[in-house]
C-alpha positions in Angstrom: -18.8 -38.6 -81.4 -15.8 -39.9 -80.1 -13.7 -36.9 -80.8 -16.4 -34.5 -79.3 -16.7 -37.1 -75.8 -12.8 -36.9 -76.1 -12.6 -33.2 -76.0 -15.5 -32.2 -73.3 -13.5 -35.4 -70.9 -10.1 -33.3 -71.6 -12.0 -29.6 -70.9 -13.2 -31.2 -67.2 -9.8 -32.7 -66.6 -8.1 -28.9 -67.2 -10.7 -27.1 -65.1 -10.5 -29.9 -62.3 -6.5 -29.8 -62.3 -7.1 -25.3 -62.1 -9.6 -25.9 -59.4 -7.1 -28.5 -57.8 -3.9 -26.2 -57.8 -6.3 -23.5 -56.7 -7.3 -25.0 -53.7 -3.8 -26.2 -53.0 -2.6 -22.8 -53.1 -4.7 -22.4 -50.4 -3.8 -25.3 -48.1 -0.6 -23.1 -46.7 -2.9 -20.7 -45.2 -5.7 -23.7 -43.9 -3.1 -25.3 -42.3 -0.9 -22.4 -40.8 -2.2 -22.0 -36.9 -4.0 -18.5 -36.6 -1.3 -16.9 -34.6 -4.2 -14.1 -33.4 -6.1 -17.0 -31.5 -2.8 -18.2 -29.9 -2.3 -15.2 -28.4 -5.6 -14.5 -27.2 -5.2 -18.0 -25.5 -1.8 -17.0 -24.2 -3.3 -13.9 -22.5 -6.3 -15.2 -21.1 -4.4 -18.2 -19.4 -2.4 -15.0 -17.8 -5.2 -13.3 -16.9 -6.6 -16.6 -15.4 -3.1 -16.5 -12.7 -3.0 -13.4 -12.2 -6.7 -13.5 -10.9 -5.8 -16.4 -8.7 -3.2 -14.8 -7.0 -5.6 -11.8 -6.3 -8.4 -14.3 -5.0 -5.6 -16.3 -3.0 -4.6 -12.7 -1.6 -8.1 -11.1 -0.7 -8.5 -14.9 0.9 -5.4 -14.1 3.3 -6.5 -11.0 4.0 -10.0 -11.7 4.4 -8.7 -14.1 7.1 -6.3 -11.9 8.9 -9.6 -9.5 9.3 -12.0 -11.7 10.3 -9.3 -12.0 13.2 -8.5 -9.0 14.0 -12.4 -8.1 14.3 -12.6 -11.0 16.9 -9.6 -9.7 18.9 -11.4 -6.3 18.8 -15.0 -7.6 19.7 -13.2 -9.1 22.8 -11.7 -6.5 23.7 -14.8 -4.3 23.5 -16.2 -7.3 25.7 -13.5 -6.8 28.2 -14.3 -3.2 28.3 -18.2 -3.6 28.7 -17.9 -5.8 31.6 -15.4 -3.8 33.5 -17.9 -1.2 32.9 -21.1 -2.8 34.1 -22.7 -3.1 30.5 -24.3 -6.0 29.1 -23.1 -5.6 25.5 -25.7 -6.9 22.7 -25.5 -9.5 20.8 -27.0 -8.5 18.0 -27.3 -5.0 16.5 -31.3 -6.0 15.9 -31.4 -7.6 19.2 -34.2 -5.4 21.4 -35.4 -5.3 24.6 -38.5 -7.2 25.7 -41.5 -5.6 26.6 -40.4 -2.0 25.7 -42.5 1.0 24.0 -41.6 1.0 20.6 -42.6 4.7 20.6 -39.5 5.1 22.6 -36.9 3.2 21.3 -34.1 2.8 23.8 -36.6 3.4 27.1 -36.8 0.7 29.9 -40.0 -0.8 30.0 -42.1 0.3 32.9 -44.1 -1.4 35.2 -47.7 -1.9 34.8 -49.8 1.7 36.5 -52.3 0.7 38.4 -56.1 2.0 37.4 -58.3 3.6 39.9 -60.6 0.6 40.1 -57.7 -2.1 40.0 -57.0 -2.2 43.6 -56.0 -5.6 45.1 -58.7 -7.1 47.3 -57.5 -7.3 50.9 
């Protein structure tokens, strides 16, 4: 039996040493950086700038027009009071009292009834 023990240990060292060089074969490619992923990486860091510089820009700009719209709501200001009008200050803003079937009407005053006369 020692001969047959002998041979089967000899058969599992040859198929160990072709799996070993095998998977060796294969360690070049393991071990090489995927290139593909590198440059995905490489473009999204670009991307990443280049929409920073865009926020930093529509920043600026959102700043230069939030001015500009207070320069012009002065001057629209300016121009209501040398006018005699009270300008709004909101949009939604209404007038108290009035008939909201007539949007935009001055409220009137109350009509007196034919039996509300003040007593004397």
């Amino acid at each position: 039996m020692d001969a047959t023990v002998a041979a089967e240990a000899r058969e599992r060292v040859k198929k160990w040493l072709e799996e070993t060089r095998q998977l060796l074969s294969l360690m070049p490619e393991l071990l090489e950086p995927d290139t593909s992923a590198g440059e995905r990486v490489a473009a999204a860091e670009r991307e990443v700038e280049k929409l920073k510089k865009e926020i930093d820009e529509f920043k600026k700009e959102n700043i230069q027009l939030r001015g500009e719209k207070d320069e012009i709501a002065q001057s629209l200001s300016q121009i209501a009071a040398k006018l005699g009008i009270a300008p709004r200050k909101s949009p939604f803003e209404r007038t108290p009292h009035a008939d909201p079937a007539k949007p935009g009407e001055a409220p009137r005053a109350a009509d007196p009834k034919a039996g509300d006369h003040p007593k004397a």
